[in-house]
C-alpha positions as CSV (number, residue, x, y, z in Angstrom):
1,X,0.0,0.0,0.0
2,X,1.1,3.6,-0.6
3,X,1.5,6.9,1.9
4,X,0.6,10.1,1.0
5,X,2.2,13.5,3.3
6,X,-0.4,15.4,5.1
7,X,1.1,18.7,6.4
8,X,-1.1,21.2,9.0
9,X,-0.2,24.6,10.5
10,X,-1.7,25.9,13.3
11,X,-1.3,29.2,15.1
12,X,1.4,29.8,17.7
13,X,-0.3,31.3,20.1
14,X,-1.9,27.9,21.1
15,X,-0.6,25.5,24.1
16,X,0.5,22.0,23.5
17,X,-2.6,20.9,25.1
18,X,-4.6,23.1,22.6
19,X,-2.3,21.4,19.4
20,X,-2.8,17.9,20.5
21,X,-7.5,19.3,21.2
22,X,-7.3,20.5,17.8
23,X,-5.2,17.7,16.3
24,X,-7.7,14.9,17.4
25,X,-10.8,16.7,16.6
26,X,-9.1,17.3,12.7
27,X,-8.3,13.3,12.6
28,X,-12.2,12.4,13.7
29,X,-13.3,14.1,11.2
30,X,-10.6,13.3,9.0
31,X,-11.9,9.7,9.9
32,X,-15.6,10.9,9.6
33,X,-15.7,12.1,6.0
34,X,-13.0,9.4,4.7
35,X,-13.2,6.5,6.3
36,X,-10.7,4.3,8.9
37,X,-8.2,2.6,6.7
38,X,-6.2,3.7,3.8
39,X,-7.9,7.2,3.0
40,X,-4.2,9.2,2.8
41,X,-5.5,11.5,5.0
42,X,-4.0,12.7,8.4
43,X,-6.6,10.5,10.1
44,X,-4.3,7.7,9.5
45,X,-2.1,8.6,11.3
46,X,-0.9,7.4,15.1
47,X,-1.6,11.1,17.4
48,X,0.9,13.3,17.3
49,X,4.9,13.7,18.5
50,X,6.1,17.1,19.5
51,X,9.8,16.7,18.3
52,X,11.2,19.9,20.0
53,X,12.7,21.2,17.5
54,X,12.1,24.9,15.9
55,X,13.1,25.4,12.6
56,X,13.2,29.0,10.4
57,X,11.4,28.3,7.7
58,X,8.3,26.3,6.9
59,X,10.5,24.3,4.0
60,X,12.9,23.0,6.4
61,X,10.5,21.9,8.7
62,X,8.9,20.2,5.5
63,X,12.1,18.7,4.3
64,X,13.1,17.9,7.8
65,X,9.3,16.2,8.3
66,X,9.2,14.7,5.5
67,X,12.5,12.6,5.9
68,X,11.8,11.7,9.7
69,X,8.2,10.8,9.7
70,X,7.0,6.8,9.6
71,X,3.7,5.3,7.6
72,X,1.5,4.4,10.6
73,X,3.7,6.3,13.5
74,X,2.6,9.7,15.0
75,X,2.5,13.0,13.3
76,X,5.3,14.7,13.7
77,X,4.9,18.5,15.2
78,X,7.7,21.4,15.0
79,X,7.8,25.1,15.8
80,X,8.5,27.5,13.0
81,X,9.2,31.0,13.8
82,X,10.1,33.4,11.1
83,X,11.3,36.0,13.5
84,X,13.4,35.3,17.1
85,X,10.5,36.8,19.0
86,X,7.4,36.1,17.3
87,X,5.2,33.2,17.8
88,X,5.5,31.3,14.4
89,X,3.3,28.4,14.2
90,X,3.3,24.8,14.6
91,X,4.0,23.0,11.4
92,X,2.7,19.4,11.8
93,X,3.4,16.4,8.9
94,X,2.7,13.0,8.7
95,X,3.2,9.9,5.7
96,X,-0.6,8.5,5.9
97,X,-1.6,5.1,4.7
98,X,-3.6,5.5,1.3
């Protein structure tokens, strides 16, 4: 079977806690509209992983993403901020079973 990548931003402004609320609601309905096995979308994937890290740019948190995340393992969430002081946003990616 094939993956295909799911990326999400989010704001942020919002808490962990508030990442991992939103992230669950988008994969019920995720699961909702296309189904529970193999619909490439982000419902496929395990929850979500903060990985800690904070990148500068939304394309190296993509590249980055992109090469670290596993087919049925968690979504994997980074920081980007664009500025030192600003609160960026949370870049989230994920390979999902399709």
């Amino acid at each position: 079977m094939g993956a295909s990548y799911i990326d999400l931003t989010y704001p942020g402004s919002m808490s962990e806690k508030d990442v991992r609320d939103k992230f669950a609601s988008d994969q019920s309905n995720c699961r909702y509209e296309n189904g529970h096995s193999y619909s490439g979308g982000i419902g496929m994937a395990n929850g979500i992983k903060f990985t800690g890290r904070t990148f500068a740019t939304q394309a190296e948190a993509e590249t980055w993403t992109q090469d670290n995340a596993v087919k049925w393992e968690a979504a994997q969430c980074s920081r980007v901020r664009l500025e030192p002081d600003d609160n960026g946003f949370w870049y989230i990616g994920a390979w999902c079973a399709s």
